[in-house]
Structures are given as structure tokens and as C-alpha cells.
C-alpha positions, 0 to 999 in steps of 0.5 A: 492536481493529484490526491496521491501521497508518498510515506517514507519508511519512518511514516508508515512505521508510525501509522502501524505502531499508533494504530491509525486505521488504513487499508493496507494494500500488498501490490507485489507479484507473487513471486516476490511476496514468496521471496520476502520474509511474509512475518516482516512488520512491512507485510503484516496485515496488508492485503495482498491484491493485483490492480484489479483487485485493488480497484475491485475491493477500493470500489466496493461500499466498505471503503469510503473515498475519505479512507486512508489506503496504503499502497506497497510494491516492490519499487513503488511503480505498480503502487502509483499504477494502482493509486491512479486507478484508485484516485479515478474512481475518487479516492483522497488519501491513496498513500505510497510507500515511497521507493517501495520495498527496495529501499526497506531494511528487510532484514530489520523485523 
């Protein structure tokens, strides 16, 4: 069974406002980060990484496998791709942003 979890838009907005510690991974490719608005409330504070970074610093003895990560993309794709290489090494709470930032208002600060 898997541990991956989607959020909705409304979901992550209240992680965000309330403060809820994750981890917060940008899973874009650059170029669509340099498209989109970096100071847009959805970009704040994520950590823009590739797969193998994702998994590199998921690895690493600051995360523990308990820790919520958030995962974005633009489509929600290379999310799951990361959140299954995250889920192997035994993460429970990997969340996807469901649809990832197509399905976002970006114009909406």
C-alpha cells in the first residue's frame, strides 16, 4: 500500500498560513521556475531540487522518515516520480500537490 498523499490547493494554503512544518520541495525544471512568478505564496520557501536531489537530501540525517515533505510540480508527474523514490527509502507523510501548478491560480499572490 502506498504512504503518498495528494493536497489540494486549499490543503497546502493551510499548512502554509498555520505554519505546520514540512519540507517543501520545488520539483520544477528550471525553466519553468524562471517562468513563474518565484515570490507567488506556492514558490515561497520550497526548495527547488531535481530527483536526485530530492532523494540525496530526503536521505540525509536531518529528515526523518516521519517528516511531512511537500512535493510541487508543474503537472503533479515529476512530484510522484520523486514521492516513490522518497517512499522506497521509507518516507511516510510524502504529500503531492495534486494537479501541481497547472491547476493553480498563479496570478492570485
Amino acid at each position: 500500500m502506498s504512504s503518498i498523499l495528494f493536497l489540494g490547493e486549499y490543503q497546502l494554503r493551510n499548512l502554509v498560513k498555520n505554519q505546520i512544518l514540512f519540507w517543501y520541495f520545488d520539483c520544477r525544471q528550471p525553466a519553468s521556475r524562471a517562468r513563474q512568478d518565484p515570490g507567488h505564496w506556492i514558490f515561497r520557501g520550497a526548495i527547488p531540487v531535481t530527483l536526485d536531489a530530492a532523494v540525496s537530501r530526503a536521505a540525509s540525517p536531518t529528515f526523518t522518515k516521519e517528516h511531512p515533505i511537500v512535493l510541487i510540480c508543474e503537472n503533479g508527474e515529476t512530484s510522484m516520480t520523486v514521492a516513490q523514490e522518497l517512499e522506497k527509502l521509507g518516507h511516510t507523510n510524502v504529500f503531492v500537490l495534486r494537479g501541481g501548478t497547472e491547476e493553480l491560480d498563479l496570478s492570485e499572490r
